[in-house]
C-alpha positions as CSV (number, residue, x, y, z in Angstrom):
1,X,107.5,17.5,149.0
2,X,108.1,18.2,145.5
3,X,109.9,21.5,144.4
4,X,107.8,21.7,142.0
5,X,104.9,22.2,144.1
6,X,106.7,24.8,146.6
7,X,107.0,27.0,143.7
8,X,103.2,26.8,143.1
9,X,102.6,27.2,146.6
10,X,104.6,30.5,146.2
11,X,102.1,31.8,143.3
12,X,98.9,31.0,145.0
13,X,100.4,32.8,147.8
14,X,101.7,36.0,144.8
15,X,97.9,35.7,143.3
16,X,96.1,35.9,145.9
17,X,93.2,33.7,144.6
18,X,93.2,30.1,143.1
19,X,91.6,31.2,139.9
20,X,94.3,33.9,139.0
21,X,96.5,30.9,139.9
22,X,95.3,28.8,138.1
23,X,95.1,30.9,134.9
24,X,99.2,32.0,135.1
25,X,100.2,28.3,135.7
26,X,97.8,27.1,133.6
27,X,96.8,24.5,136.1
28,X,93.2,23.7,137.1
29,X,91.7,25.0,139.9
30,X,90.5,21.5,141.8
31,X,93.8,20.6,141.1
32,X,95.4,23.7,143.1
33,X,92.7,23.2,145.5
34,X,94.0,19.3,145.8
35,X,97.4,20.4,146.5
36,X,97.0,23.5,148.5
37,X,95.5,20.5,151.1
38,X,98.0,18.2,150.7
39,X,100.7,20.6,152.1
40,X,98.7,21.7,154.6
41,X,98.3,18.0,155.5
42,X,101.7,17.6,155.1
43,X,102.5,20.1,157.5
44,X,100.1,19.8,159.9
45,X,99.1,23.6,159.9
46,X,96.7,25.6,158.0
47,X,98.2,27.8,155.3
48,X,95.6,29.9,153.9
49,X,92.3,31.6,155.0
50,X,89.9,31.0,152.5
51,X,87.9,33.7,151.8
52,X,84.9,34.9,148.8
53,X,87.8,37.5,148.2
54,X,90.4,34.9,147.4
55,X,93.5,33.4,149.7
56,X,95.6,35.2,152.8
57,X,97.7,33.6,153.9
58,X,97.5,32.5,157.9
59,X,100.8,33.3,160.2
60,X,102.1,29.7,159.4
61,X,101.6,30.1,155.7
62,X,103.9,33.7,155.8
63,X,106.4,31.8,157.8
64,X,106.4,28.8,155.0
65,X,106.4,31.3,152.4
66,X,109.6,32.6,153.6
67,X,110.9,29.1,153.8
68,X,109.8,27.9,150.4
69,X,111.1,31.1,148.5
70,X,114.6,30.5,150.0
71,X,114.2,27.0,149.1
72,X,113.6,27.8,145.8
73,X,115.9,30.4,145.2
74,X,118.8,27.8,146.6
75,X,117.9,25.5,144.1
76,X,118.2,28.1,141.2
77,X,121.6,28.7,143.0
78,X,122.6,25.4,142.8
79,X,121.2,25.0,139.2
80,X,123.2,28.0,137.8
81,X,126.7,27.0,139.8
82,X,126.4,23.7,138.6
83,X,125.7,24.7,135.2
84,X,128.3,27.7,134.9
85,X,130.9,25.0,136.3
86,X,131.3,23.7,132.9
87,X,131.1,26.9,131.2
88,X,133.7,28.9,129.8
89,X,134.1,32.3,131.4
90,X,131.8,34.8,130.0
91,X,129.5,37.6,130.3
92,X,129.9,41.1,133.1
93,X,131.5,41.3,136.4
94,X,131.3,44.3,138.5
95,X,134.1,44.5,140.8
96,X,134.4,46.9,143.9
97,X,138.2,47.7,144.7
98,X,139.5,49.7,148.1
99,X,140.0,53.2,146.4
100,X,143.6,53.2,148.5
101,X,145.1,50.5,146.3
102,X,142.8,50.5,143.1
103,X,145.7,52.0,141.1
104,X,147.8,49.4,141.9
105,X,144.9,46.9,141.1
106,X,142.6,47.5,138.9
107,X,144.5,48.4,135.5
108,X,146.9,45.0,135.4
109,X,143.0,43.3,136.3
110,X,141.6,44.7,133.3
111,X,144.4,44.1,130.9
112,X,144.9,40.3,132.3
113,X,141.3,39.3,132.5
114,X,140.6,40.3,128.6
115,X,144.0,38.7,127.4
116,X,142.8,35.3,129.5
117,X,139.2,35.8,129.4
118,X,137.9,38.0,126.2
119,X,134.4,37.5,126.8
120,X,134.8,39.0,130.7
121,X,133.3,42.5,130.6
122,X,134.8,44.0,133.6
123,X,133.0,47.0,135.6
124,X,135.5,48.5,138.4
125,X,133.8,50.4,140.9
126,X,136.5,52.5,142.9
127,X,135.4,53.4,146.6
128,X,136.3,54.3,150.1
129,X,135.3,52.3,152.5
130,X,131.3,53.5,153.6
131,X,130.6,53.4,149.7
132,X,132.3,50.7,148.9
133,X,130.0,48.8,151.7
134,X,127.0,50.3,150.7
135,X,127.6,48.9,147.2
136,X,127.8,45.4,148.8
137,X,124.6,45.8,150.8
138,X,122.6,46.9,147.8
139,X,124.2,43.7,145.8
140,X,125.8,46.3,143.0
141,X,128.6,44.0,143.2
142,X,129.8,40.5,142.6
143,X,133.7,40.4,143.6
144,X,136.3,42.8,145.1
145,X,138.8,43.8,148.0
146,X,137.5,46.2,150.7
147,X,138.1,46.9,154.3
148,X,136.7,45.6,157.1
149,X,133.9,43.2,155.2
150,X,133.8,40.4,157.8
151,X,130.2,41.9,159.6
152,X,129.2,43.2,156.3
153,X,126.0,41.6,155.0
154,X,125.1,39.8,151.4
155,X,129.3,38.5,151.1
156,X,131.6,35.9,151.9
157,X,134.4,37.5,153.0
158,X,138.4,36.1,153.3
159,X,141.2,38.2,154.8
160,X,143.8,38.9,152.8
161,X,145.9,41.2,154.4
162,X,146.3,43.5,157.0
163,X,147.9,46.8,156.7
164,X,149.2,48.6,159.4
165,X,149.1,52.7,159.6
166,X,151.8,55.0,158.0
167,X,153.0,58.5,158.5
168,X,153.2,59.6,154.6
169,X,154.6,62.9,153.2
170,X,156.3,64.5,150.2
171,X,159.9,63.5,149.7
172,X,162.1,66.4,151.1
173,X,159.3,67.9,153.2
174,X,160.7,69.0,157.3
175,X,159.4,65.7,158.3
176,X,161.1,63.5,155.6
177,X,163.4,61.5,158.0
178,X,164.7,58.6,158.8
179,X,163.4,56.3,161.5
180,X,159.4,56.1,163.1
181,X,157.3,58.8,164.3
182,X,155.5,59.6,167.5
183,X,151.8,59.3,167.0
184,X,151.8,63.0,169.0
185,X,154.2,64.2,166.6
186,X,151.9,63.3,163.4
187,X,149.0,64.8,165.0
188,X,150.9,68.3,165.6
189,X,151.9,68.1,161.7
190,X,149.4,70.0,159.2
191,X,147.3,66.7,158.2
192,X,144.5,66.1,155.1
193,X,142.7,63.1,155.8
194,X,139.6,61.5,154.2
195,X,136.1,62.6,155.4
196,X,134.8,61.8,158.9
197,X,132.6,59.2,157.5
198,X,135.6,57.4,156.3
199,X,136.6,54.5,158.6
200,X,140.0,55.4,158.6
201,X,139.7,59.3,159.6
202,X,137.3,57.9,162.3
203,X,139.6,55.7,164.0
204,X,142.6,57.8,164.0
205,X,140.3,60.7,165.5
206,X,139.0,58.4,168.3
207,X,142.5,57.5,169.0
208,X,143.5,60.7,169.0
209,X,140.9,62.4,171.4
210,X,141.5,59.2,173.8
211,X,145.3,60.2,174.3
212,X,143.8,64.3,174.7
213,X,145.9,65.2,171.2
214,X,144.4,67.2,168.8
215,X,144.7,66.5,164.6
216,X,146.1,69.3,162.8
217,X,143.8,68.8,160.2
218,X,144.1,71.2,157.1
219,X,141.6,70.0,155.0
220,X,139.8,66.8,153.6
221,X,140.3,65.3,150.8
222,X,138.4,61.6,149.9
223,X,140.2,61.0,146.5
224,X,143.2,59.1,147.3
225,X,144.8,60.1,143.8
226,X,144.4,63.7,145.1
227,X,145.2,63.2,148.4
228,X,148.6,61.8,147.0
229,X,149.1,65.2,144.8
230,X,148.6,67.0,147.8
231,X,151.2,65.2,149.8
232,X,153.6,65.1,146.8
233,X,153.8,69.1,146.4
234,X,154.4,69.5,149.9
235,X,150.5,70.9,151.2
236,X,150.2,68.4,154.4
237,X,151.1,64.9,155.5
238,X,148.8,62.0,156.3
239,X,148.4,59.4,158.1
240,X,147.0,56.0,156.2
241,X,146.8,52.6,156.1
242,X,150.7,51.7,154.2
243,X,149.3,50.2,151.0
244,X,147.7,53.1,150.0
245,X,150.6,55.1,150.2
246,X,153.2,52.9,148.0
247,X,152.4,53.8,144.4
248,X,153.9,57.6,145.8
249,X,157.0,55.6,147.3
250,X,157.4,53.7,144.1
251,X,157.5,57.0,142.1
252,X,159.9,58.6,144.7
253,X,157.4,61.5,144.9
254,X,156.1,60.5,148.7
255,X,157.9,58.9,152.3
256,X,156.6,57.1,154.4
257,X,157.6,56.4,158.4
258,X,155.9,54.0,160.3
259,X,154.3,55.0,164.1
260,X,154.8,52.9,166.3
261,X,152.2,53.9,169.1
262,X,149.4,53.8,166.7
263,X,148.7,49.9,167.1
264,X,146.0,50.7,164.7
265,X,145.7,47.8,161.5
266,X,143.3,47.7,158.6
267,X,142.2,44.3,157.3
268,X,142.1,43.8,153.9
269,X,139.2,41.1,152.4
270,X,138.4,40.0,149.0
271,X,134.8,39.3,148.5
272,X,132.3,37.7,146.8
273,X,129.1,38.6,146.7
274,X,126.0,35.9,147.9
275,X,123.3,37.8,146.3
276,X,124.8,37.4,142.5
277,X,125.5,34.2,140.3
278,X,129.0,32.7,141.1
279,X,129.1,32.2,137.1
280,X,132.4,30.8,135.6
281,X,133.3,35.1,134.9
282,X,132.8,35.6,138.7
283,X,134.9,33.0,140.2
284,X,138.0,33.6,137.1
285,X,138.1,37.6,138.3
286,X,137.9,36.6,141.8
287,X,140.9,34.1,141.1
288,X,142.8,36.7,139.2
289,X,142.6,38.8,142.1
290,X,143.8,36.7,144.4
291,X,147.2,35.6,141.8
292,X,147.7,39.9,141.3
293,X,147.5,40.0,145.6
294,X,150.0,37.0,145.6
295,X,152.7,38.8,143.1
296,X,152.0,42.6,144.8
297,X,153.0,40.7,147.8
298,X,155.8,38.5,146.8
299,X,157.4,41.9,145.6
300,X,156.5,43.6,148.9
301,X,154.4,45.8,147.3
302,X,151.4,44.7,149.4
303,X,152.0,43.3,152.6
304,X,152.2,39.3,153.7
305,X,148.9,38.0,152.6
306,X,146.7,36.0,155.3
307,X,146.9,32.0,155.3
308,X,144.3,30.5,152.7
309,X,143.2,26.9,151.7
310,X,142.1,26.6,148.1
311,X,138.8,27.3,147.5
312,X,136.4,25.4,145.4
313,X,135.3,28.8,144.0
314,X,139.1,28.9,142.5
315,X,138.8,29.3,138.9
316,X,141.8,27.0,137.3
317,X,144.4,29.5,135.6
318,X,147.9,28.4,135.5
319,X,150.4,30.2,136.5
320,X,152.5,30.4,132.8
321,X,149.2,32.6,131.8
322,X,150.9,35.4,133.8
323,X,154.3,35.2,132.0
324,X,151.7,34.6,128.7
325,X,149.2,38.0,129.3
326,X,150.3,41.8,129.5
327,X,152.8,42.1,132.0
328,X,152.6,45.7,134.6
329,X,156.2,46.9,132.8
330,X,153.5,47.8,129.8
331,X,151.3,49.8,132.1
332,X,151.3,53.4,133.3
């Protein structure tokens, strides 16, 4: 069975009719008629009805319709990878980043990709969680680190961290000690937190009813920028996955205590999308993702990343192009 002749199959089926067939493929009818048969010889099931109104297709011929469009759009797949294999990088990427650690990400991304890559346009898409999973399920995306993607739909998802949950603050704030903090002890503290629909302000919440505690929550806040402000000039404390919270340390503006009766984690996943091209632009952003996660982690910054064979997906960069490009001293 010719692919050719699937992808015919799949505009009889479109049309509706041989004749309107016929005329967009420019194909003559008999012939259509000749091969229409021949599948359904082939397959031993009738595919169409044939009507004076033109073709329907018959329950087998919607169930092979599904089958040869997947077979066809895997072979334009396949075509593309093969071809952007030899390419060099080029062309847009939209990339989704965790809004928690997208200050720490996205601008040394930027900066790097066009010094390595000047014919990259990069698109980063900051989002909490829900969003950020939305953007993924409506294929807006093509790479990018978010929580908790392994169910998600439309990706291939690889860990790359987990973070564990913080008790954060401004420096020199009553709770500014040394030494952990009771989860009971956080909740009785005056708390902003992100929205409910955020996965983060859910769990903690669930956790927190099971024990028969009750958040002190003074108000919501779903920009993480602003929820740091917040923190910073002394209007609540939060609890938050630790990553998020480290840009505040590194500035001595916020503290942060761990809890150790929260057993509550957040994994971490960079992902590519299955619904895009994986052009030669894709997979060099995803592999500069990865090498940024490596050095935030190396300098504790991020925490230990998760085991992880190369990929074939890796885009070859060598590691003197990080000592060559912008390094993060330049950035602000």
């Amino acid at each position: 069975m010719k692919l050719r002749n699937l992808n015919i199959f799949i505009e009889i089926a479109h049309a509706g009719s041989l004749s309107k067939a016929a005329g967009s493929l420019g194909i003559a009818q008999p012939a259509l008629s000749q091969l229409v048969a021949n599948l359904e010889h082939s397959l031993g099931s009738t595919l169409f009805h044939r009507r004076t109104t033109g073709m329907e297709l018959t329950p087998a011929g919607e169930m092979f319709l599904k089958y040869a469009k997947k077979i066809s759009a895997d072979f334009e797949q396949a075509r593309l990878d093969v071809k952007h294999a030899s390419q060099v990088p080029a062309g847009e990427v939209t990339v989704v980043i965790a809004a928690a650690v997208a200050n720490l990400l996205a601008p040394e991304l930027m900066i790097r990709a066009e010094a390595l890559f000047p014919d990259v346009k990069i698109t980063v898409r900051r989002a909490m969680s829900y969003p950020a999973a939305q953007m993924i399920r409506e294929g807006q995306v093509d790479v990018g680190i978010v929580p908790g993607a392994k169910s998600m739909p439309n990706v291939r998802a690889e860990l790359a961290y987990i973070d564990e949950m913080i008790f954060a603050g401004g420096v020199g704030m009553p709770l500014d000690q040394p030494g952990p903090i009771a989860f009971a002890e956080a909740c009785r503290a005056p708390l902003v937190l992100p929205s409910q629909g955020h996965l983060t302000h859910r769990t903690i919440d669930q956790v927190a009813f099971d024990r028969g505690l009750h958040l002190n929550l003074r108000t919501r806040q779903d920009s993480s920028s602003l929820l740091r402000k917040l923190l910073a000039c002394g209007y609540a404390y939060t609890i938050m996955p630790r990553a998020g919270m480290l840009e505040g340390v590194r500035e001595g503006k916020l503290f942060i205590r761990p809890i150790p009766d929260l057993p509550l984690t957040r994994q971490m996943f960079v992902i590519t999308s299955t619904e895009r091209p994986n052009s030669a632009a894709v997979r060099a952003v995803r592999t500069l993702l990865w090498q940024q996660l490596e050095r935030l982690s190396a300098e504790g910054i991020v925490p230990t990343l998760a085991p992880r064979e190369p990929s074939p997906d890796d885009y070859p960069i060598p590691a003197s192009a990080w000592t060559e490009a912008p390094n993060r001293a330049g950035l602000s």
